[in-house]
C-alpha positions as a LaTeX table, in Angstrom:
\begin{tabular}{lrrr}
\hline
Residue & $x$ (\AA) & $y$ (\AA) & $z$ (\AA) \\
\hline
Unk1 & $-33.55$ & $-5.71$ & $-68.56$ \\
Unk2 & $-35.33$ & $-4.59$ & $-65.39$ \\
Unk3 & $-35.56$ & $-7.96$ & $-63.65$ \\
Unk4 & $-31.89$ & $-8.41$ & $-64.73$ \\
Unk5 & $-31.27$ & $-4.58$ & $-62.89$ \\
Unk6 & $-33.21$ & $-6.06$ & $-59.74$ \\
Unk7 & $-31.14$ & $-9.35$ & $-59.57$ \\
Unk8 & $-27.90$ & $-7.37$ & $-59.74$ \\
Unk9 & $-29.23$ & $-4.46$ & $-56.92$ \\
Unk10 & $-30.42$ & $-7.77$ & $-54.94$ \\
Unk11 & $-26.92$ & $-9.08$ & $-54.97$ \\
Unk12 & $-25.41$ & $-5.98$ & $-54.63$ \\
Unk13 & $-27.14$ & $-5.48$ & $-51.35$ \\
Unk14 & $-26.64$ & $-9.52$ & $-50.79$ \\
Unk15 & $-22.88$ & $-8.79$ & $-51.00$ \\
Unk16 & $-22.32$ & $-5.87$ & $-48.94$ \\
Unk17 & $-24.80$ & $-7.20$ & $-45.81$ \\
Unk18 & $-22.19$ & $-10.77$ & $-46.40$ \\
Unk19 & $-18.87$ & $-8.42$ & $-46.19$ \\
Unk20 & $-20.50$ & $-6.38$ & $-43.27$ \\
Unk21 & $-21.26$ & $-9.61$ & $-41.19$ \\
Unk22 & $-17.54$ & $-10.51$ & $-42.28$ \\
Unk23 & $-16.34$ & $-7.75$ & $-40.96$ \\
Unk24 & $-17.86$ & $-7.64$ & $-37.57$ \\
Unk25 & $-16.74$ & $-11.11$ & $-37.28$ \\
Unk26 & $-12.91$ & $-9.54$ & $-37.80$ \\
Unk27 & $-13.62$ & $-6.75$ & $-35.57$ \\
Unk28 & $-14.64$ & $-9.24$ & $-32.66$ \\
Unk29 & $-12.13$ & $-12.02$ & $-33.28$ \\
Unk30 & $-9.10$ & $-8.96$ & $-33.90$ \\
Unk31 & $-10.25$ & $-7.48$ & $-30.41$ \\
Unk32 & $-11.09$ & $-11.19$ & $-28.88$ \\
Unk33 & $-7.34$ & $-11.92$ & $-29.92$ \\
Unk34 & $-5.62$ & $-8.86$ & $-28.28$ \\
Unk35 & $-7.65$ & $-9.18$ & $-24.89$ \\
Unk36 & $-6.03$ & $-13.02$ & $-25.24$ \\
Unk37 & $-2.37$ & $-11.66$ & $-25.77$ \\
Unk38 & $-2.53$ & $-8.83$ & $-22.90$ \\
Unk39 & $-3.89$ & $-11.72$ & $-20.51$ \\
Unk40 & $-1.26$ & $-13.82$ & $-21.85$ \\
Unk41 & 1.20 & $-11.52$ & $-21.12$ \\
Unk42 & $-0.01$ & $-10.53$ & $-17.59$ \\
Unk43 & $-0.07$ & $-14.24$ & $-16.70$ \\
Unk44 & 3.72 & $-14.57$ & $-18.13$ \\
Unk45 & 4.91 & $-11.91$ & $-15.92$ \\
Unk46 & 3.00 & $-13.76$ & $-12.57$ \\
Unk47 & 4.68 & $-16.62$ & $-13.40$ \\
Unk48 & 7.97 & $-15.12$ & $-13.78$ \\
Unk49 & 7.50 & $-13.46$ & $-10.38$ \\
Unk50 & 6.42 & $-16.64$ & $-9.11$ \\
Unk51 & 9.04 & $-18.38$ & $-10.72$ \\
Unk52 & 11.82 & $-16.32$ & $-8.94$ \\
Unk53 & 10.22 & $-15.96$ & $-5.64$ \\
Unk54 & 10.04 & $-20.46$ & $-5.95$ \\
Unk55 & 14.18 & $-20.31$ & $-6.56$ \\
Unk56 & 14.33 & $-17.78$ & $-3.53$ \\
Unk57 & 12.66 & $-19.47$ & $-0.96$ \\
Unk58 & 14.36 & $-23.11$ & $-2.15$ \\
Unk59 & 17.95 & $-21.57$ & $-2.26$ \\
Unk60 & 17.17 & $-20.06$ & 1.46 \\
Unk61 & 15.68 & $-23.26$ & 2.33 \\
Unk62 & 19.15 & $-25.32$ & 1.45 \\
Unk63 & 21.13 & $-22.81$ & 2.76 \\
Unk64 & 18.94 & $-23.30$ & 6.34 \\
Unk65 & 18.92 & $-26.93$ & 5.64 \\
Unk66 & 23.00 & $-26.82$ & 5.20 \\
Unk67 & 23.62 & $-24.39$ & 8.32 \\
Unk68 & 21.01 & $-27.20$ & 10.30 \\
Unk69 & 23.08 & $-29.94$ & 8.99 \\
Unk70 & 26.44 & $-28.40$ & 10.14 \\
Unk71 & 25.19 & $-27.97$ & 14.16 \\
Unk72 & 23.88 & $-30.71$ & 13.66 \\
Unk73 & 26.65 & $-33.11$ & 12.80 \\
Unk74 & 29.44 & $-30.52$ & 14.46 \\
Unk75 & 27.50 & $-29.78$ & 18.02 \\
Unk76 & 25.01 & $-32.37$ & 18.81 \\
Unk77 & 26.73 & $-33.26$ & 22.35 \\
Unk78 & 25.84 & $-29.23$ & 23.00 \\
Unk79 & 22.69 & $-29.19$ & 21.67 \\
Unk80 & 21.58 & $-32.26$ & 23.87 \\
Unk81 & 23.28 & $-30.59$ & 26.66 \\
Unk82 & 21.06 & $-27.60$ & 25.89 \\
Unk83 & 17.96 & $-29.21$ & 26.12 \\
Unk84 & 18.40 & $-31.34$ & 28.83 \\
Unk85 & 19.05 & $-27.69$ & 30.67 \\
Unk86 & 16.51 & $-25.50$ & 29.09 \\
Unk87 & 13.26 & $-28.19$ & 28.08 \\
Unk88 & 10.92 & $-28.46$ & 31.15 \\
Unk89 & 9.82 & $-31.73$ & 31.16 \\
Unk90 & 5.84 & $-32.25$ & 31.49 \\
Unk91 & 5.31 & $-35.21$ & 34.65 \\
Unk92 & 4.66 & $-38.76$ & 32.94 \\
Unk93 & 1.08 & $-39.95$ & 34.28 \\
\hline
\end{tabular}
C-alpha cells in the first residue's frame, strides 16, 4: 500500500510538471502567434499605402505621358522651332 501511495504521488507530480511544460508551451506559441498577427497587420497596411501611392504615381505618369503625346503629335513644327532658337549648340571638334 505504501509503494502503491509513492507510485501515485510520483505520477501525480509526473503529471502536473507534463501540464506545466504544456502550458508554457501555450503561453509562448499564444503570444508568438499575436506578435505574428500585429506584424501581419502592420505589413498589410504598408502595402496598402504602397499599393495606392503605385496607382498614383502610374495614373500621373499616363496622364504626363498623354499631355507629352498631344504636343507632341499637335506642335512638333513649334517645338523644333523652339529649340533651334533656345538650344546653344556646343562647336563640333
Amino acid at each position: 500500500m505504501e509503494n502503491y501511495k509513492k507510485q501515485v504521488d510520483w505520477l501525480k507530480y509526473l503529471n502536473t510538471s507534463i501540464l506545466s511544460v504544456i502550458l508554457g508551451f501555450t503561453i509562448l506559441v499564444s503570444r508568438s502567434l499575436s506578435i505574428v498577427k500585429e506584424d501581419n497587420i502592420e505589413t498589410q497596411k504598408e502595402l496598402l499605402r504602397l499599393k495606392t501611392i503605385q496607382d498614383i504615381d502610374v495614373s500621373s505618369m499616363k496622364a504626363v505621358e498623354l499631355r507629352v503625346g498631344l504636343l507632341e503629335l499637335n506642335y512638333t513644327e513649334e517645338l523644333k522651332k523652339w529649340v533651334e532658337n533656345n538650344y546653344i549648340r556646343k562647336p563640333q571638334k
